[in-house]
GUVOVEX-532422 format. One record per atom (N, C-alpha, C): x, y, z. Coordinates in steps of 0.1 Angstrom, whole numbers, plus 2048, in hexadecimal, padded with zeros to 3 digits. Layout:
XYZ
...
END
This chain:
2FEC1772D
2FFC0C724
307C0172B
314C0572F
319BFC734
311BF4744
30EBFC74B
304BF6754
2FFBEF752
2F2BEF749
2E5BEB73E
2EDBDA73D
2FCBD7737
2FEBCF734
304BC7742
309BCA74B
310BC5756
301BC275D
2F4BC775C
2EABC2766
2E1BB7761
2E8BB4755
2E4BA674A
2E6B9E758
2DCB94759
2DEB8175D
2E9B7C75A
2F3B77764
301B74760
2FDB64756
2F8B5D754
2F2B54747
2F2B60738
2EDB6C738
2F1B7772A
2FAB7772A
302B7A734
310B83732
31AB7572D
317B6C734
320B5E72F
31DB5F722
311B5971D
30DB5B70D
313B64703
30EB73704
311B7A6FE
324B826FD
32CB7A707
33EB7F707
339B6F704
338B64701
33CB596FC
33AB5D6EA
330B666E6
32CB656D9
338B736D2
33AB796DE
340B856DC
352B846DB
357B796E0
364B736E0
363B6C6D0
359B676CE
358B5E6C4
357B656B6
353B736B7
353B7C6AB
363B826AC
369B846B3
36FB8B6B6
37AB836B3
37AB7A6B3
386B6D6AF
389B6B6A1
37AB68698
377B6C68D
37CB77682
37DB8268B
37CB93683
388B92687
391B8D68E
39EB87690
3A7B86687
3A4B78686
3A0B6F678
3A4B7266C
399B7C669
392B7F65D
39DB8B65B
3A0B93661
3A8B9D65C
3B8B9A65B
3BCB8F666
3C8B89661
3CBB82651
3BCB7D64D
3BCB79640
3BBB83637
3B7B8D63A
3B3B9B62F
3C6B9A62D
3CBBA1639
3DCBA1637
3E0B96630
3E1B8B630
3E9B82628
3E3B8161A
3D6B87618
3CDB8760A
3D4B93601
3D7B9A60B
3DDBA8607
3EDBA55F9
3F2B9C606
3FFB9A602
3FFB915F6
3F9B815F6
3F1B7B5E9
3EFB885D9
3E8B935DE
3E4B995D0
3F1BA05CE
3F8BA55DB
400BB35D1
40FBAA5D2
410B9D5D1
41CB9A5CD
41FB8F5C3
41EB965B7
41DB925AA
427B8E5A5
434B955A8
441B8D5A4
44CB855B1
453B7E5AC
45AB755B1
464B805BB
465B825C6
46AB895CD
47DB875CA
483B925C9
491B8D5C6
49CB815D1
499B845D9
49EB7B5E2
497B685E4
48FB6C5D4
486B5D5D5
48BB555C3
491B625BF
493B5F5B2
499B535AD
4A4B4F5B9
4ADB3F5B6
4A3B335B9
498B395BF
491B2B5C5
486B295C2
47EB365B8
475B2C5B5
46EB385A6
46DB2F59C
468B3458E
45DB3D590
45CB47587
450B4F586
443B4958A
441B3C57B
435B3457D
42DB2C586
43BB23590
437B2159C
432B2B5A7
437B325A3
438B415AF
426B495AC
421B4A5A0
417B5059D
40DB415A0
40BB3559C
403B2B59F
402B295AF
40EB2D5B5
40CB2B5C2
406B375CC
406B405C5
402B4B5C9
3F2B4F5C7
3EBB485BC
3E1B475B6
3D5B3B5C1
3E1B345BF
3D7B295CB
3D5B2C5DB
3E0B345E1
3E0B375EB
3D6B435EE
3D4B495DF
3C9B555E2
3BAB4E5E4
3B7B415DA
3ADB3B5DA
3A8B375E7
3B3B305EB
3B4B2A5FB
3ADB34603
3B2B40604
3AFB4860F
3A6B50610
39DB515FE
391B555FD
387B4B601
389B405FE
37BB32602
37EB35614
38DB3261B
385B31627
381B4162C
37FB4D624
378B5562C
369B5462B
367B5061D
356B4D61F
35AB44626
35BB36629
35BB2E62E
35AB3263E
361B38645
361B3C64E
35AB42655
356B4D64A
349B5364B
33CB4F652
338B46646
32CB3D649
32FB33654
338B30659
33BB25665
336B2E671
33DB39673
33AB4167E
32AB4767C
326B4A670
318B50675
310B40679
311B39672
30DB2A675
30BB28684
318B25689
31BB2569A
30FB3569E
311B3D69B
309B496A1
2FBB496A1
2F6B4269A
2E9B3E69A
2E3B2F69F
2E9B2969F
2E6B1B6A8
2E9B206B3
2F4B2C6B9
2F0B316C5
2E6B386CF
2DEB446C1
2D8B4C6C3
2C6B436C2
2C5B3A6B7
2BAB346B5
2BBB296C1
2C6B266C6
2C1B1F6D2
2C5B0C6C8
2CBB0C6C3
2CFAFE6BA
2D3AF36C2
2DDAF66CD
2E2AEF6DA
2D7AE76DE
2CDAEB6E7
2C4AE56F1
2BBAE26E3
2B6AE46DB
2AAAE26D1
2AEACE6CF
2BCAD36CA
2C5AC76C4
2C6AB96CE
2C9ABF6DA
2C8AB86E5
2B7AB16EB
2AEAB86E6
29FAB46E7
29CAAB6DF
2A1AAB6D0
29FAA36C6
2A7A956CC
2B4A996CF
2BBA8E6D2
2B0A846DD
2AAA886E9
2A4A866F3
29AA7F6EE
291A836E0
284A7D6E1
288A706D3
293A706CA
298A646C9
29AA576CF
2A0A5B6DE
2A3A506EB
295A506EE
291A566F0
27FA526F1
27BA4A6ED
277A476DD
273A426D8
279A346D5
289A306DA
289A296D8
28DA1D6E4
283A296F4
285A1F6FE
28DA26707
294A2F702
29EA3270C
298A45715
296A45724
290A52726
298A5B727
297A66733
29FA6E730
2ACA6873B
2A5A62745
2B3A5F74E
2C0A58744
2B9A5073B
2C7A4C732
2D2A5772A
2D4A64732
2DDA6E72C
2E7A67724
2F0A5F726
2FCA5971B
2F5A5770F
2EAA51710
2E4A4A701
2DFA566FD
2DAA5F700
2D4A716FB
2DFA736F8
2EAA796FF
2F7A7A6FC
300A746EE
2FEA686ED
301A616E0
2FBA696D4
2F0A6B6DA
2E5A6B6CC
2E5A776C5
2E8A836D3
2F0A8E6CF
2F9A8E6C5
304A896C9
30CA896C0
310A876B3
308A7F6B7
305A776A6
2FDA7F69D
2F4A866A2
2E9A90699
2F6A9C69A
2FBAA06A2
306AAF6A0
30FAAA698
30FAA0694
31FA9D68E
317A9C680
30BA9467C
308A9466D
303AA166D
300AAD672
2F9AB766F
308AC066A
313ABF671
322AC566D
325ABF660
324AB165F
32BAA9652
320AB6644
313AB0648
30CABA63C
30AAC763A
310AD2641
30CADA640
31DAE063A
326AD6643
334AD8640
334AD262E
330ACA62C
331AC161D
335AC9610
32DAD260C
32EADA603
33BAE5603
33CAE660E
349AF1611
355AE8609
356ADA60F
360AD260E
363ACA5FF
358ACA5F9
355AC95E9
358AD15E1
357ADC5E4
35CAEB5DF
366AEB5DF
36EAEA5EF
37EAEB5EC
383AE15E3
380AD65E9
388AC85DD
387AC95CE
374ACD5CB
378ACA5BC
377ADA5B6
378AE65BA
37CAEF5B6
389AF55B6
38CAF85C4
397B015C9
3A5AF65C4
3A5AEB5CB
3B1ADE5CA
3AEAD65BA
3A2ADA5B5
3A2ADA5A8
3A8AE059E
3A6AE95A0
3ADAF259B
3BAAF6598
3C1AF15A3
3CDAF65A1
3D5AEA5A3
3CDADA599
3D5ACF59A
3D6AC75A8
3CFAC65B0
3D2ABE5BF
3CCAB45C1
3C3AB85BF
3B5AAC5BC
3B8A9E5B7
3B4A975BB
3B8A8A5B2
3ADA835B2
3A1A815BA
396A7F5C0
388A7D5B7
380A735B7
377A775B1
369A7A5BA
35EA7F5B0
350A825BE
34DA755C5
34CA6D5BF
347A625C2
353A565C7
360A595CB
36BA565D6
36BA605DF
364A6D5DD
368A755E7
359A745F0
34FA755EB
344A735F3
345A605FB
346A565F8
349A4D600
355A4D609
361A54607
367A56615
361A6161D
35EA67619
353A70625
34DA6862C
345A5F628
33CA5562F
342A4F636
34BA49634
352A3B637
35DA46644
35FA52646
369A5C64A
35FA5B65B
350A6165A
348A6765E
343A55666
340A4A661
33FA3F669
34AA3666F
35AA3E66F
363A38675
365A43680
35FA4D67D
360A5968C
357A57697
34AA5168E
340A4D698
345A406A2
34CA39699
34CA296A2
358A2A6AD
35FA366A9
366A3D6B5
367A446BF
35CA4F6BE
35BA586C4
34CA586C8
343A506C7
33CA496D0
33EA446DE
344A376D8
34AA306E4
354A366EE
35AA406E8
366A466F1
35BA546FA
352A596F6
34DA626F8
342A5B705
33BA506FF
331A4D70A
33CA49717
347A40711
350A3D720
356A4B72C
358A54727
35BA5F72C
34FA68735
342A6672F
337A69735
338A65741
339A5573F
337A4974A
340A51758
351A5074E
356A5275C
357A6175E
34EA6875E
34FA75760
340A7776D
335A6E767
32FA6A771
32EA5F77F
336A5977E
338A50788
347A5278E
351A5E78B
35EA6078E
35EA6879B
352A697A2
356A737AB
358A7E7AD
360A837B8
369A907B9
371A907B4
378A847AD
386A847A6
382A8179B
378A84796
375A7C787
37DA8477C
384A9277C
385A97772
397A90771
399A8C779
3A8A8477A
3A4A76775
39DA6F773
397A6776F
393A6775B
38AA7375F
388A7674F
395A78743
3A0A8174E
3AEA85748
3B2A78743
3B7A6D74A
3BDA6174B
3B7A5A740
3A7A5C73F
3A4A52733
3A4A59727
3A3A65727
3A7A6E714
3B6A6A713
3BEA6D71E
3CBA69718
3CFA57715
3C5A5171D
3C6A40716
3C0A40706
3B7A46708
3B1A486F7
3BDA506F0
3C1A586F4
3C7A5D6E8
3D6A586E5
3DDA516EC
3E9A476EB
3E2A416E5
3D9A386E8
3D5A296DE
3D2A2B6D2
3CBA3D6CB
3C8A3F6C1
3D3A406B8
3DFA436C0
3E9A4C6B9
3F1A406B3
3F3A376BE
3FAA256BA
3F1A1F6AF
3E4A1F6A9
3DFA196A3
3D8A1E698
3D8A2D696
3D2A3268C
3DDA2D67E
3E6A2E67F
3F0A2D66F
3EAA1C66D
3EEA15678
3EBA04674
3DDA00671
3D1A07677
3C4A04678
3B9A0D66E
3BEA1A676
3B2A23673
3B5A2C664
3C2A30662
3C1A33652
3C5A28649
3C9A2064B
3CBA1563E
3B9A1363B
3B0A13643
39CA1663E
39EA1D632
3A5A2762F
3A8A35626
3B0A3061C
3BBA33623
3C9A2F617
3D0A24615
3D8A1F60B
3DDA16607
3EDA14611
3F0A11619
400A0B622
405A0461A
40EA02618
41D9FA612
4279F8612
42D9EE618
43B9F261B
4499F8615
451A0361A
457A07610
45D9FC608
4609F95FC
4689EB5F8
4759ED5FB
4839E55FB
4899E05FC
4919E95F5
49F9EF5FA
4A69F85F0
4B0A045F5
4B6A0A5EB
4C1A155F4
4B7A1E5FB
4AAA235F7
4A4A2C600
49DA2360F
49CA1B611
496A1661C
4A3A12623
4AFA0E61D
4BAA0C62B
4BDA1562C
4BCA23622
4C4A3162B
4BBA34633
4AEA2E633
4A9A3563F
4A6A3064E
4AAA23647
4A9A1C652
4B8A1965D
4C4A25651
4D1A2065E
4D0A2F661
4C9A3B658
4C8A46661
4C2A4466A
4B5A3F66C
4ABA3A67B
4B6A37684
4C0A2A684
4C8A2268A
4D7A2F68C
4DAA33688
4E3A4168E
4E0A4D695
4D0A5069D
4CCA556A4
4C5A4C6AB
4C9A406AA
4C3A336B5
4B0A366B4
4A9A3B6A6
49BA3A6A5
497A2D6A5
48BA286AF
48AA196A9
47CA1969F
487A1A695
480A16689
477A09685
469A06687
4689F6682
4649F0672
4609FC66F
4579FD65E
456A0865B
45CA0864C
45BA13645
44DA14636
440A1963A
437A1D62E
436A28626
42DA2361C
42CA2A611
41BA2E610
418A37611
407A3A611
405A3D600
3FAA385FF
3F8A3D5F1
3ECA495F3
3F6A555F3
3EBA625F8
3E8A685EE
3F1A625DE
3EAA685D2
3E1A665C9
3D7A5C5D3
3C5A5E5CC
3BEA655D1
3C2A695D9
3BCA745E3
3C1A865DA
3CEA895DD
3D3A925DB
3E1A935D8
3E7A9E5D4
3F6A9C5D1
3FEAA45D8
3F8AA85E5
3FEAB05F3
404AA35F6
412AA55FB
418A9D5FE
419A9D60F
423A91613
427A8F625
42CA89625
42FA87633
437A7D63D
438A7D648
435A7464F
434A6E65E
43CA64663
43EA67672
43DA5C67C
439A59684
436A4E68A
42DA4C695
42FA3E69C
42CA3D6A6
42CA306B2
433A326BC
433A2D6C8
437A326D5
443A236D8
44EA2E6E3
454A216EA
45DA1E6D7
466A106D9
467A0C6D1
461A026C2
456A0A6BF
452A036B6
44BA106AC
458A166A4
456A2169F
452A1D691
449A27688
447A2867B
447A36676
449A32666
44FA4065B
445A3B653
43FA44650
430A45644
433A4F63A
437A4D62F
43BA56624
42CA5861D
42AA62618
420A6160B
428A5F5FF
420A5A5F3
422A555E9
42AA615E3
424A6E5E1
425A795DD
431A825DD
435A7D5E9
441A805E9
44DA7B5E7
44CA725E3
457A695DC
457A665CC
463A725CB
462A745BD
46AA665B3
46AA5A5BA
46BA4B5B0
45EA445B6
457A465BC
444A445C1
43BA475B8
43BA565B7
42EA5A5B6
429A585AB
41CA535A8
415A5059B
416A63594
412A6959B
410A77595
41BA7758F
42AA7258E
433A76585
436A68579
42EA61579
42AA5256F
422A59564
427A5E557
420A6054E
420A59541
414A4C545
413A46536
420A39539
427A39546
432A3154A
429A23551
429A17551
428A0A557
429A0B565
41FA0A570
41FA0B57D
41E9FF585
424A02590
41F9F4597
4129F359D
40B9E959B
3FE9E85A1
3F39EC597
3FA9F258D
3EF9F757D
3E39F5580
3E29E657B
3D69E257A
3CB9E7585
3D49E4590
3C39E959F
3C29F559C
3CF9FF597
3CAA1359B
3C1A0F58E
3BEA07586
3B6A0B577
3A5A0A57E
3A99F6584
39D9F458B
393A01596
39DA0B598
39AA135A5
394A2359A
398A1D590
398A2F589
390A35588
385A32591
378A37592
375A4059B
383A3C5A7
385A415B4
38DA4B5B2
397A4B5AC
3A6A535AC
3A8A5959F
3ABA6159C
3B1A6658D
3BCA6E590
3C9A6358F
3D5A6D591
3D9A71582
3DEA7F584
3E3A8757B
3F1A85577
3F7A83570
402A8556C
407A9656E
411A9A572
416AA4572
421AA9566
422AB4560
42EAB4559
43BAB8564
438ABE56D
448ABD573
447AB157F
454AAA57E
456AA1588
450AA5594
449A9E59D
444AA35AA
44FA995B6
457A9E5C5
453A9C5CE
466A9C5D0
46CA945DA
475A965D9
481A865D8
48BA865D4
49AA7F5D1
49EA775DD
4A3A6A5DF
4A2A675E9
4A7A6D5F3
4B4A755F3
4BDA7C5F9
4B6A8A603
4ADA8C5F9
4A2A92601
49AA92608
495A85605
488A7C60F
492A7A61D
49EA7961B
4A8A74626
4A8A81630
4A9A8D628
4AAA97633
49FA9E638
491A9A630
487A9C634
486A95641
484A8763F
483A7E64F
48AA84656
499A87651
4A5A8765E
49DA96669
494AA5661
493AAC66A
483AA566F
47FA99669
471A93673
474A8C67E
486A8467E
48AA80688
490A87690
494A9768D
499A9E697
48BAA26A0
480AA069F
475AA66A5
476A9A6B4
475A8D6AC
478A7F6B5
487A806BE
491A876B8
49EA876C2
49DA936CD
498A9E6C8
495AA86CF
48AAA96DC
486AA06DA
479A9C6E8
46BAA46DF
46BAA76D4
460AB06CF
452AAD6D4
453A9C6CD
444A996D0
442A966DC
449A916E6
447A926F1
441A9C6FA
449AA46F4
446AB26FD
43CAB46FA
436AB66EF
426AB96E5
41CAB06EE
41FAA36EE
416A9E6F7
414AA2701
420AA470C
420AA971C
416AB471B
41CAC0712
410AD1710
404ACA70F
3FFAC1705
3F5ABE703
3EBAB4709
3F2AAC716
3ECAA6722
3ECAB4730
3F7AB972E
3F3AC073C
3E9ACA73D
3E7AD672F
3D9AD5727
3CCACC728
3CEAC4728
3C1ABE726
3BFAB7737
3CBAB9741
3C4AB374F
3C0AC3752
3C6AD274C
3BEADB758
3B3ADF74E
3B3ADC747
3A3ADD73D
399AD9749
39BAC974C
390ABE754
392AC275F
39EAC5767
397AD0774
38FADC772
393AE376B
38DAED76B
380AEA766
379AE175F
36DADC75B
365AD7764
36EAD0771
368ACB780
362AD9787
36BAE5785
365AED78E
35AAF6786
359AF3779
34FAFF773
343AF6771
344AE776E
334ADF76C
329ADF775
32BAE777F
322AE578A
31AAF8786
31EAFA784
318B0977E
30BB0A778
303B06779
2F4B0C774
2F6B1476B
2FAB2176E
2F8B2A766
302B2B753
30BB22756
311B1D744
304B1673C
2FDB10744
2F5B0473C
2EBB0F73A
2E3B19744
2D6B2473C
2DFB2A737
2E7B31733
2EDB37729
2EDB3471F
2E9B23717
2E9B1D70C
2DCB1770D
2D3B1F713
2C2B1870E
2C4B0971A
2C7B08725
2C5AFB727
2BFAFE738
2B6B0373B
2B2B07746
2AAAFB74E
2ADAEE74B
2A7AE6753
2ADADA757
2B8AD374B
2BCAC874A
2CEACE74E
2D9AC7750
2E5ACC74F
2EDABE748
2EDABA73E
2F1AB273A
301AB0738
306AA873A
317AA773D
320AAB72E
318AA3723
31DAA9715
31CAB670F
311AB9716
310ACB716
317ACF71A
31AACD729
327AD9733
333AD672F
338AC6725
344ACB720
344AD3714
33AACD70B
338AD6700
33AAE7703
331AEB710
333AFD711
340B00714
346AF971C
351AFC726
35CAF871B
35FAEA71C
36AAE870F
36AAF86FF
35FAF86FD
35EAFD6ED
35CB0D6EF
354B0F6F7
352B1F6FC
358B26706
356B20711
35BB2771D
36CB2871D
374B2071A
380B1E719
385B2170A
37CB2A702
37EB2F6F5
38EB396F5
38EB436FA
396B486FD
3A7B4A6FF
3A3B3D70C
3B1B3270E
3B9B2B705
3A9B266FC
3ABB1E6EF
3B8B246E4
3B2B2F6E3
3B6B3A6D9
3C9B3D6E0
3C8B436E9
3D7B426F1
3E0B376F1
3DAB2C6F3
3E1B226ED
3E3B1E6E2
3DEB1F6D8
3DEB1A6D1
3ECB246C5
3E5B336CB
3F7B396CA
400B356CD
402B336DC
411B306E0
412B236D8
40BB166D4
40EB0C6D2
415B0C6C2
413B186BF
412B1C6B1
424B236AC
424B2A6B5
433B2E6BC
438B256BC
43AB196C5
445B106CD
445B086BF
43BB036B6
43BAFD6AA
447B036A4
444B106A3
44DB11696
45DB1269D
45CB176AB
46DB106B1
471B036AF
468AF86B1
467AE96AA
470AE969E
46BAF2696
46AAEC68D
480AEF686
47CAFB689
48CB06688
493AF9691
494AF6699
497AE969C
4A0AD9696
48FADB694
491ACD68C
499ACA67E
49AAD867A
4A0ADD66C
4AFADE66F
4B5AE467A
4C2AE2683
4C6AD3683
4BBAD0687
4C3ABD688
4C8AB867C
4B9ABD673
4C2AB266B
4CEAB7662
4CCAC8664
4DEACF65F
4E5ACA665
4E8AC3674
4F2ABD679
4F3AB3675
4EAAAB66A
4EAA9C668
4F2A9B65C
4F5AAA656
4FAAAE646
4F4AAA63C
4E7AAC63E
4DEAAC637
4D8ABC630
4DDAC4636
4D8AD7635
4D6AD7626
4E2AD3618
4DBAD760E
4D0ACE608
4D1AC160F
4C5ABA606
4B5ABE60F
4B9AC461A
4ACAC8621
4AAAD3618
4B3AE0617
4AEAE960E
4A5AE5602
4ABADF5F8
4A4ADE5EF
499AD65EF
497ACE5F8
488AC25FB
483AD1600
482ADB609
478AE560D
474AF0600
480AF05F7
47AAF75EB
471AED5E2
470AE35E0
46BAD95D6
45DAD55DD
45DAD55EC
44FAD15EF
447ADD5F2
44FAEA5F2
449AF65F1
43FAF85E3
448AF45D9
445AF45CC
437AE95C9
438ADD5CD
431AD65CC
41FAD85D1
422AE05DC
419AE15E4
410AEE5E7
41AAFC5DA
419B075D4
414B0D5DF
420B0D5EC
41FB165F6
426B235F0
420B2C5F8
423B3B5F4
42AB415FC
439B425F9
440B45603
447B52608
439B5B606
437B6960C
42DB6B615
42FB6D622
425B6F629
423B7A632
417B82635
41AB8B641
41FB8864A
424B92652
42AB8D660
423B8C667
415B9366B
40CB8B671
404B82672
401B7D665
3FAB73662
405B6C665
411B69660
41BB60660
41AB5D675
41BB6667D
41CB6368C
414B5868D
408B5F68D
3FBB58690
3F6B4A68F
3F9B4A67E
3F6B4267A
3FDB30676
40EB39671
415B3166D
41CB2167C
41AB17677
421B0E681
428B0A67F
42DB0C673
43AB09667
43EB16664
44FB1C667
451B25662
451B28652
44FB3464D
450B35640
45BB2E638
45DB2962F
468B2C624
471B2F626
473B3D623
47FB44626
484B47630
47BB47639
486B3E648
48BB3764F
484B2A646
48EB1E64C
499B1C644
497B21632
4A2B27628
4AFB2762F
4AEB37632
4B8B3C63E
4BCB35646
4B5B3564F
4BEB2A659
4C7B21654
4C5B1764C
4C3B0F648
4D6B1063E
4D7B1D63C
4E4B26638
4DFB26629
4EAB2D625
4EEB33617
4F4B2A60C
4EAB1D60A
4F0B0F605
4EEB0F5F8
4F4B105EB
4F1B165DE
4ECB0B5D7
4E1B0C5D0
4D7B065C7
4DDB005B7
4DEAF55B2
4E0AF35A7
4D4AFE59C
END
């Protein structure tokens, strides 16, 4: 038997250990979720060492949704992988790629025009994901996140940002996609040093301009107004020398009542992006029947948004919002994101060497039905998504690791900033909010977690006693 399979055409053997990594990652997966599903049912009461920090009822709501959660993505998951398994085995790759081909046909363009096939590709792979993905994503919103209060969303706000989501990716990732073709074909022997150089120009320029450009499309920006929370955070910025230039406000609760907070911009020209949500003198979700600012438009919009009133206060006190930032500016003092970028350019230049030496291979491209044409979107497609599956997977561990050292970190800083009890209680309150379940297996917790649990950043964090 084993013979039998080692005298396969090295094009099978590729195929079938590419389909066979890919189950196997899955049943992976799947049984790390069975464990954390485990834990979900058989922990029904408030564990004693949880007793000061969080109510029964929170404790069972959050336990309730976390089980929901982790039942939708096993179907979900399910169906994704046999999905992928059968556009591999039916041959969906090259079919998809034909269809693409006799579109440019028809409209002038033959086959030498690969970038415009290429385009056309993508555009057909990406609405055939949006629709087949659609229903999964309706389900979670208005059942699962319905369910358990998160939702704020309606069908008809939620199906036009899909649309409007899906033609701001295209007008992106077109242009960025056909340019990369370009210089991947006219780069030479050094083109994959070439290719490296221009994903990392794209992805600086995305990163500088998505808060100013590309999500205000989506959400509402604002400047924080004027007041004790915006200069404490603006002479905390100025006591770790952050250069702070604007402090916003997103209004993330038409959308949902998962809360955040960000920063972002390079060099000196930094920004702090709060959600609404989390600012417990903000959030509409804690306005019940109370006079809002801007009334009249959320009424005009209420067709889009339906925020809920909550009966318990949602998000956190400013003193908390303060130590929240303070451990998002320990990530900024500690070189965090920096480093994140360096892993994740030096990553992505031996990806494109190693892409230089495998695109010349015949035998990747008949492995995936393509026995005649070798098209450049294909060989990254195999090589990027399949071939480098594996690597994928290993990294994505360690990256998962070094995260949660980050993070133990960042939670140090801002204990040195003397902020430790008001960080304490912002991580129990947005725990609460967000009806995280703060029991988890240990190995699902490895694997999976990029944020330590709860109770151990708790700990760390010391023995700080709770009103």
């Amino acid at each position: 038997m084993v013979e039998s399979i080692f005298d396969l055409p090295v094009e099978k053997l590729i195929f079938y250990a590419v389909l066979g990594f890919s189950w196997t990652v899955y049943l992976w997966e799947a049984y790390l979720s069975y464990r954390q599903r485990s834990i979900y049912r058989s922990t029904t009461h408030v564990p004693q060492e949880l007793g000061k920090i969080m109510d029964s009822e929170t404790f069972e709501k959050s336990r309730l949704y976390q089980l929901d959660k982790s039942n939708f993505s096993f179907w979900s998951g399910l169906y994704s992988e046999t999905e992928g398994t059968l556009i591999l085995l039916l041959g969906g790759i090259p079919l998809m790629w034909e269809l693409a081909g006799s579109v440019t046909a028809r409209i002038g363009f033959g086959s030498e025009y690969e970038i415009t096939q290429s385009l056309v590709f993508l555009t057909l792979a990406t609405l055939f994901s949006a629709f087949t993905g659609l229903p999964w994503s309706v389900y979670n919103t208005f059942v699962i996140e319905e369910k358990h209060g998160f939702n704020q969303q309606t069908l008809g706000f939620f199906l036009k940002d899909a649309v409007k989501k899906f033609i701001v990716t295209q007008c992106i990732l077109l242009p960025v996609t056909s340019l990369l073709l370009y210089i991947i074909k006219i780069g030479g022997d050094y083109f994959f040093i070439y290719a490296w150089l221009f994903t990392l120009a794209v992805s600086l320029v995305l990163v500088t301009i998505y808060a100013d450009y590309i999500a205000p499309l989506f959400d509402k920006f604002t400047p924080l107004p004027e007041g004790e929370l915006k200069t404490d955070i603006e002479d905390m910025a100025k006591s770790i020398s952050f250069p702070l230039t604007k402090v916003y406000v997103v209004e993330g609760s038409k959308r949902s009542s998962h809360s955040n907070a960000y920063f972002y911009g390079f060099f000196k020209n930094k920004r702090i992006v709060l959600f609404d949500t989390l600012l417990e003198d903000y959030s509409p979700l804690n306005k019940s029947g109370e006079p809002q600012p801007e009334q009249a438009e959320r009424e005009d919009t209420s067709s889009e948004s339906k925020a809920k009133p909550k009966n318990k206060k949602q998000g956190c006190n400013n003193s908390e919002i303060l130590a929240v930032l303070g451990h998002e500016l320990g990530h900024w003092k500690l070189g965090h994101t920096v480093k994140n970028i360096v892993i994740s350019q030096m990553n992505s230049f031996l990806c494109f060497s190693l892409f230089a030496v495998l695109i010349g291979r015949k035998e990747l491209f008949v492995a995936f039905g393509f026995n005649v044409s070798q098209p450049t979107l294909i060989g990254l497609m195999i090589i990027f998504q399949f071939i480098f599956s594996p690597y994928n997977e290993l990294l994505s561990f360690c990256l998962t690791v070094l995260s949660r050292r980050f993070e133990f970190q960042a939670d140090a800083f801002a204990r040195g900033m003397g902020k430790a009890s008001e960080l304490y209680s912002a991580l129990i309150k947005l725990n609460k909010d967000n009806l995280g379940f703060p029991v988890a297996d240990w190995l699902f917790s490895m694997w999976h977690y990029s944020h330590p649990p709860l109770l151990e950043r708790l700990r760390a964090l010391g023995s700080i006693k709770q009103d």
